[in-house]
C-alpha positions as CSV (number, residue, x, y, z in Angstrom):
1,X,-6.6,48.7,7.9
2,X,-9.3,47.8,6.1
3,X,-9.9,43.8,5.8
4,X,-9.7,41.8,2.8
5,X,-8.8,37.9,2.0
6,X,-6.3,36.9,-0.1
7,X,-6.4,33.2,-1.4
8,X,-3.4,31.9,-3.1
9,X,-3.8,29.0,-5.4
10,X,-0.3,27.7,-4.9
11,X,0.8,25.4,-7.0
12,X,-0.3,27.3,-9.8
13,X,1.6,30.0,-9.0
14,X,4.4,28.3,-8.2
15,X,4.4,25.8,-11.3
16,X,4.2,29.5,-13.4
17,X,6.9,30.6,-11.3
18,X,9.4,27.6,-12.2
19,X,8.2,27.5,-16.0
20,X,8.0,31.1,-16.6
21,X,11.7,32.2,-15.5
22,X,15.3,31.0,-15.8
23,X,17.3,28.6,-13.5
24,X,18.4,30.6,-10.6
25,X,20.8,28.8,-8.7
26,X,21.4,28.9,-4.9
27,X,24.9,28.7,-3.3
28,X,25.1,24.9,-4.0
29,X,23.5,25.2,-7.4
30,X,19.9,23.7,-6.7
31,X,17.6,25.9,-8.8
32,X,15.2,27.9,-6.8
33,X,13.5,29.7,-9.8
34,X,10.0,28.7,-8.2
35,X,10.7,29.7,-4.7
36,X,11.5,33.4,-5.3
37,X,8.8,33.5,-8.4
38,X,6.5,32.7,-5.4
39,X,7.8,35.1,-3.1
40,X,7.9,37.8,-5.9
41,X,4.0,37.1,-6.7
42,X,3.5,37.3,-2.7
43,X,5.1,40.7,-2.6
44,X,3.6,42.0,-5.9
45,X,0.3,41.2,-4.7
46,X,0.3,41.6,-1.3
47,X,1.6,45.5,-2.2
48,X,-1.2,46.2,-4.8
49,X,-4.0,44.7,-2.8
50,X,-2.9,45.3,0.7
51,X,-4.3,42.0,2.2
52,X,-5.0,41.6,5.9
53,X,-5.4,38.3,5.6
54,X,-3.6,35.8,3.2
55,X,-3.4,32.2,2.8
56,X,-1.7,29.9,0.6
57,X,-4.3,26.9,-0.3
58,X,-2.4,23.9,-0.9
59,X,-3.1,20.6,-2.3
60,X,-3.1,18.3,0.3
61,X,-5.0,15.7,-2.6
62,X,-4.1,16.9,-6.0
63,X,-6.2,13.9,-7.2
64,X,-8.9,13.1,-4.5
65,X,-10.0,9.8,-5.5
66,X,-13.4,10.4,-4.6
67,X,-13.6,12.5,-7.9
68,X,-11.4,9.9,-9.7
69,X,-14.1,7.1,-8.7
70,X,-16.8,9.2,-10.7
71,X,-14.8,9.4,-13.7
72,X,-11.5,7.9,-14.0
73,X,-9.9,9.8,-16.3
74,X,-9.9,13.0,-14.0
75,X,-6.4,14.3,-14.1
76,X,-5.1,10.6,-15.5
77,X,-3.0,12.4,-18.1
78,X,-1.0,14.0,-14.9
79,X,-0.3,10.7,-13.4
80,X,3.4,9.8,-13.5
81,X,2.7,5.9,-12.7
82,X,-0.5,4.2,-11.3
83,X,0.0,1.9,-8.2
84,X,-2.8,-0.1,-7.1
85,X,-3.6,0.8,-3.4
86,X,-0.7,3.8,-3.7
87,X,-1.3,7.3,-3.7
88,X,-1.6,9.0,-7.0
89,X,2.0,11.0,-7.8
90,X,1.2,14.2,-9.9
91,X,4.1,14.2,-12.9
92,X,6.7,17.2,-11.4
93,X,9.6,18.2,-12.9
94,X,12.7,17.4,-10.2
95,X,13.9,20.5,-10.1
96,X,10.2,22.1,-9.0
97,X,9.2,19.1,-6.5
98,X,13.1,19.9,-4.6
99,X,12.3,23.4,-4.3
100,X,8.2,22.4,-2.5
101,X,9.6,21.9,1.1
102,X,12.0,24.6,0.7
103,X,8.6,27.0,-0.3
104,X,7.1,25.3,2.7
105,X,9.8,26.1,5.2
106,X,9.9,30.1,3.8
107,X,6.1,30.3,4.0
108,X,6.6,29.1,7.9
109,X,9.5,31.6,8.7
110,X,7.3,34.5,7.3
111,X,4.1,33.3,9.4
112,X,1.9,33.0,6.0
113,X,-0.5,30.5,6.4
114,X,-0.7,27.7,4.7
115,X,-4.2,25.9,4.5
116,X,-5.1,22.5,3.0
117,X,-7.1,19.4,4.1
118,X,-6.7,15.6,3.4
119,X,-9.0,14.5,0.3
120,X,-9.3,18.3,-1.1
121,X,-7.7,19.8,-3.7
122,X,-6.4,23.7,-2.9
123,X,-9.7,24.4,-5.0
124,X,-11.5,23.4,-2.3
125,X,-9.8,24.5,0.4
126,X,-10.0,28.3,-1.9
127,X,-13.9,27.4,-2.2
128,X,-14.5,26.8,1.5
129,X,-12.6,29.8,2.9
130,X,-14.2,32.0,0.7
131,X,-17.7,31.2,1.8
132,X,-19.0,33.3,4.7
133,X,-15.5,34.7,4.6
134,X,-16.7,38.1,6.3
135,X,-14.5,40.4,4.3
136,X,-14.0,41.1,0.6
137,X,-12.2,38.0,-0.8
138,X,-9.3,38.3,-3.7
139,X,-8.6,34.4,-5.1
140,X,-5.2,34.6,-7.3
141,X,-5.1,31.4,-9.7
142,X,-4.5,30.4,-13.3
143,X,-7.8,27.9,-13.0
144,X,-10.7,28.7,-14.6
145,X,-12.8,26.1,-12.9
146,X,-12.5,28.7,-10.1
147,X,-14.6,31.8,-11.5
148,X,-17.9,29.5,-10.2
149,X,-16.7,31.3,-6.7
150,X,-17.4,34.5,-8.6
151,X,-20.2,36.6,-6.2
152,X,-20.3,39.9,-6.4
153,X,-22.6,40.7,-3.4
154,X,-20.1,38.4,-1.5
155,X,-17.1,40.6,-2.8
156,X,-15.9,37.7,-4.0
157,X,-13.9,38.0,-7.2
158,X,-10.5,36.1,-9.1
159,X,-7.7,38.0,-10.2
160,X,-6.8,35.5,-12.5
161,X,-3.4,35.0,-14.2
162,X,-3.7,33.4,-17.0
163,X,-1.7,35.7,-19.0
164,X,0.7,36.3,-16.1
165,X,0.8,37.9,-12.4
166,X,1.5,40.9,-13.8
167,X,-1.0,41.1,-16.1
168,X,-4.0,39.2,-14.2
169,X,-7.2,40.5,-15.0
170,X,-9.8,41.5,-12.6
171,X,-12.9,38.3,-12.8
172,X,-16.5,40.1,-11.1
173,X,-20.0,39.1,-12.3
174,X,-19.9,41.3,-15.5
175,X,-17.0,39.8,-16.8
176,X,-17.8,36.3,-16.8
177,X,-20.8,36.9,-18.3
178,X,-19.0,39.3,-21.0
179,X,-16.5,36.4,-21.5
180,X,-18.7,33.5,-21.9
181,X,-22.0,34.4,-22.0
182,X,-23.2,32.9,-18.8
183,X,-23.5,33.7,-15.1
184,X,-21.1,33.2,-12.4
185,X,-23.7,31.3,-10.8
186,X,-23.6,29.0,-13.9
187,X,-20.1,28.1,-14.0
188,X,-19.8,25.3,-13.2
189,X,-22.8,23.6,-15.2
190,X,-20.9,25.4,-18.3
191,X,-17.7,23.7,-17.5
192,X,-19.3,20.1,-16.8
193,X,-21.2,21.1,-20.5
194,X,-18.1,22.2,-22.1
195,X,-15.6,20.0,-20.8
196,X,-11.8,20.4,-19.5
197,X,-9.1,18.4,-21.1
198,X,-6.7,19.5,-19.1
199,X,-8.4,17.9,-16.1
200,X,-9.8,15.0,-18.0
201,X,-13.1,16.0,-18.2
202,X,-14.4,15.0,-21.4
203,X,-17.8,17.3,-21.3
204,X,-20.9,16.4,-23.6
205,X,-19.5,15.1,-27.0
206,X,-20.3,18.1,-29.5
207,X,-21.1,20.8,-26.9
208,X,-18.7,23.8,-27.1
209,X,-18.6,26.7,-25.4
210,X,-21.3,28.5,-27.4
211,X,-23.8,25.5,-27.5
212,X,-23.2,25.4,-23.5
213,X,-23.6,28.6,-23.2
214,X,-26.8,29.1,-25.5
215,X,-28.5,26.0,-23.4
216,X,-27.9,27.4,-20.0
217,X,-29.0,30.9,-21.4
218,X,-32.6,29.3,-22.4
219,X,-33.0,26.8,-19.6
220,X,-31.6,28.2,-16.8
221,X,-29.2,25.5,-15.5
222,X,-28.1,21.8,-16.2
223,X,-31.4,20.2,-14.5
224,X,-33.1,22.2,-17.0
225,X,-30.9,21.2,-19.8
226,X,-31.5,17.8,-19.1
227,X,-35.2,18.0,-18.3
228,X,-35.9,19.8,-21.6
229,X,-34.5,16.4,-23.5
230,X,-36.3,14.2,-21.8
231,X,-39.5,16.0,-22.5
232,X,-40.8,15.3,-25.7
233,X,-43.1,18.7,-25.8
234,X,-39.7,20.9,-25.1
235,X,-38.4,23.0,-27.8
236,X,-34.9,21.4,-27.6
237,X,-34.0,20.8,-31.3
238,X,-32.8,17.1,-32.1
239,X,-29.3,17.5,-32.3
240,X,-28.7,18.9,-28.9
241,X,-31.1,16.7,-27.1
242,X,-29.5,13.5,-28.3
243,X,-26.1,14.7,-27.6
244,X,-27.7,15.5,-23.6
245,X,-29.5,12.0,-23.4
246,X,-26.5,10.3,-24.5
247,X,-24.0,12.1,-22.6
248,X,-26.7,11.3,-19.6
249,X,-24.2,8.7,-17.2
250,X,-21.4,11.4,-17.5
251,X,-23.9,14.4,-16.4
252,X,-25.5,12.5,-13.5
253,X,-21.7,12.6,-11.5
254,X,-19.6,15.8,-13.5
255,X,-21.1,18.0,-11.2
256,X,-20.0,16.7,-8.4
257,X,-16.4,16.8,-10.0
258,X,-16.8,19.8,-11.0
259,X,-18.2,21.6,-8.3
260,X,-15.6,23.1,-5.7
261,X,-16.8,22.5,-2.4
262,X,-17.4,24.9,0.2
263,X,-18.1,23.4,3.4
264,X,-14.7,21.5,4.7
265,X,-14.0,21.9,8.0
266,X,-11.0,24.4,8.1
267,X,-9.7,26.8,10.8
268,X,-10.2,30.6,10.3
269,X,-7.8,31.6,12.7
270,X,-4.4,32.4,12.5
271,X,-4.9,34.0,8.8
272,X,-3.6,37.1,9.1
273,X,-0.7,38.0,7.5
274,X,1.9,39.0,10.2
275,X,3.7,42.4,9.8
276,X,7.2,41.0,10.3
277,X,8.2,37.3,9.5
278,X,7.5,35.5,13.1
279,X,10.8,33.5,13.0
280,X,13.5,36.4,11.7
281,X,16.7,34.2,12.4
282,X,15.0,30.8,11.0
283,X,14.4,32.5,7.4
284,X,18.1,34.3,7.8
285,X,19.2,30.9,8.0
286,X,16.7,30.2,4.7
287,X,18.2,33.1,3.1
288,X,22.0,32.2,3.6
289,X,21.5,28.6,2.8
290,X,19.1,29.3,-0.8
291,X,20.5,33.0,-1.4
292,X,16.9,34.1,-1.6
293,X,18.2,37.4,-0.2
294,X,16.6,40.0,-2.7
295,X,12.9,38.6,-3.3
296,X,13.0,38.1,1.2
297,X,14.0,41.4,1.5
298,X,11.1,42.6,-1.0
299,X,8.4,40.6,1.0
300,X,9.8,41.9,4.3
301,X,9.9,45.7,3.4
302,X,6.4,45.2,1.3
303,X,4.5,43.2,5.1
304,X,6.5,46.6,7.0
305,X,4.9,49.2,4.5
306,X,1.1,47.9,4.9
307,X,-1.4,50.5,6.7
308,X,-2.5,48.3,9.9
């Protein structure tokens, strides 16, 4: 078969799993509405793009406090209760956070790999192993921040689900641009520009998306943004230069936040997606214990049917 990547932002599938279906109870009643939503948006996927390789990226630091010491208010909003010297715990409803280790243990039975790395977000993780990936590159997530990955001469693209697994849309070069008006390639400045609240990222007071987009359009990228209103002689009207030079302490760090990195030392092996779960009588045991039987039996006959 033909290769191709698929990256799997995980917990936002798995969070629109658990929020976008009813409880589903296993035998002893704990709901496992995000564990077969998961293994549903495996199958789906894994049938309409016919993978070789598949990993789910997982946040091993959903708050690396590397980004939090550049600006504190990165993902505060998501904090359940601060703790000095403690980890940061992401707000989770109970019902999701008991059904994680049982994801983890199904992933295992299958043989899916499951990728993350200590201080890195699954962004990160998504970013690195879809650099110099070697094979066309599929990156399934409801995170915008992402579409900076977007490289067409790569074959790097997002199906992105924003408006549901089932109706993701297809992210290349064109369609970022057609979207917002900017490059791929210029993402990321437009996000540090525009802002994210729901990452805490309070942008450049008074810059929306058009302003962003306009600015990067005439000079190119945020240096030149940032150049042009610090030099008197530029054409920069007054309005957006002030906003620029005041917004000056949060632009020299954003783009560090904001940028997903690329170059964390992960392993490339043991990717591909196995044509059979590796440990049958493990996820039968899985299977009794969580009735998962139907969405188990979709993945299994969907892994059989590939073309190797």
């Amino acid at each position: 078969m033909n290769e191709r990547l698929l990256l799997l932002d995980t917990a936002s599938l798995y969070f629109r799993a658990y929020f976008g279906s009813p409880e589903i109870p296993a035998p002893d009643g704990t709901n496992v509405n995000a564990v077969r939503g998961l293994l549903d948006y495996i199958s789906r996927l894994t049938e309409q793009y016919q993978p070789s390789h598949l990993v789910c990226c997982w946040d091993d630091d959903w708050r690396p406090q590397w980004r939090v010491d550049l600006i504190p208010t990165y993902k505060a909003h998501r904090v359940v209760e601060e703790v000095a010297g403690a980890p940061d715990v992401e707000e989770v409803p109970d019902p999701l956070e008991t059904q994680v280790p049982i994801i983890r243990e199904v992933l295992a039975a299958f043989g899916i790999a499951v990728v993350g790395a200590p201080g890195y977000e699954a962004d990160d993780v998504i970013g690195t192993l879809a650099t110099g990936a070697g094979m066309p590159v599929d990156v399934v997530t409801g995170d915008r921040d992402l579409f900076q990955l977007v490289d067409d001469k790569a074959a790097v693209r997002i199906l992105y689900v924003g408006r549901g697994v089932g109706r993701h849309e297809r992210v290349d070069e064109a369609w970022v641009v057609e979207k917002y008006g900017v490059r791929a390639d210029q993402y990321a400045d437009f996000a540090t520009l525009r802002g994210d609240a729901s990452d805490g990222l309070p942008g450049v007071k008074g810059v929306g998306e058009k302003t962003a987009a306009t600015l990067l359009q005439k000079y190119g990228d945020l240096a030149g943004i940032r150049a042009a209103a610090e030099d008197p002689a530029s054409d920069l009207g007054p309005g957006p230069r002030t906003k620029i030079k005041d917004a000056a302490p949060y632009l020299a760090v954003a783009p560090t936040v904001v940028a997903v990195a690329r170059d964390i030392d992960l392993p490339r092996d043991g990717l591909a997606l196995p044509p059979a779960p590796v440990d049958a009588e493990g996820l039968s045991a899985l299977v009794e214990r969580w009735g998962l039987g139907t969405p188990v039996a979709r993945l299994t006959g969907v892994l059989g049917a590939r073309k190797m």
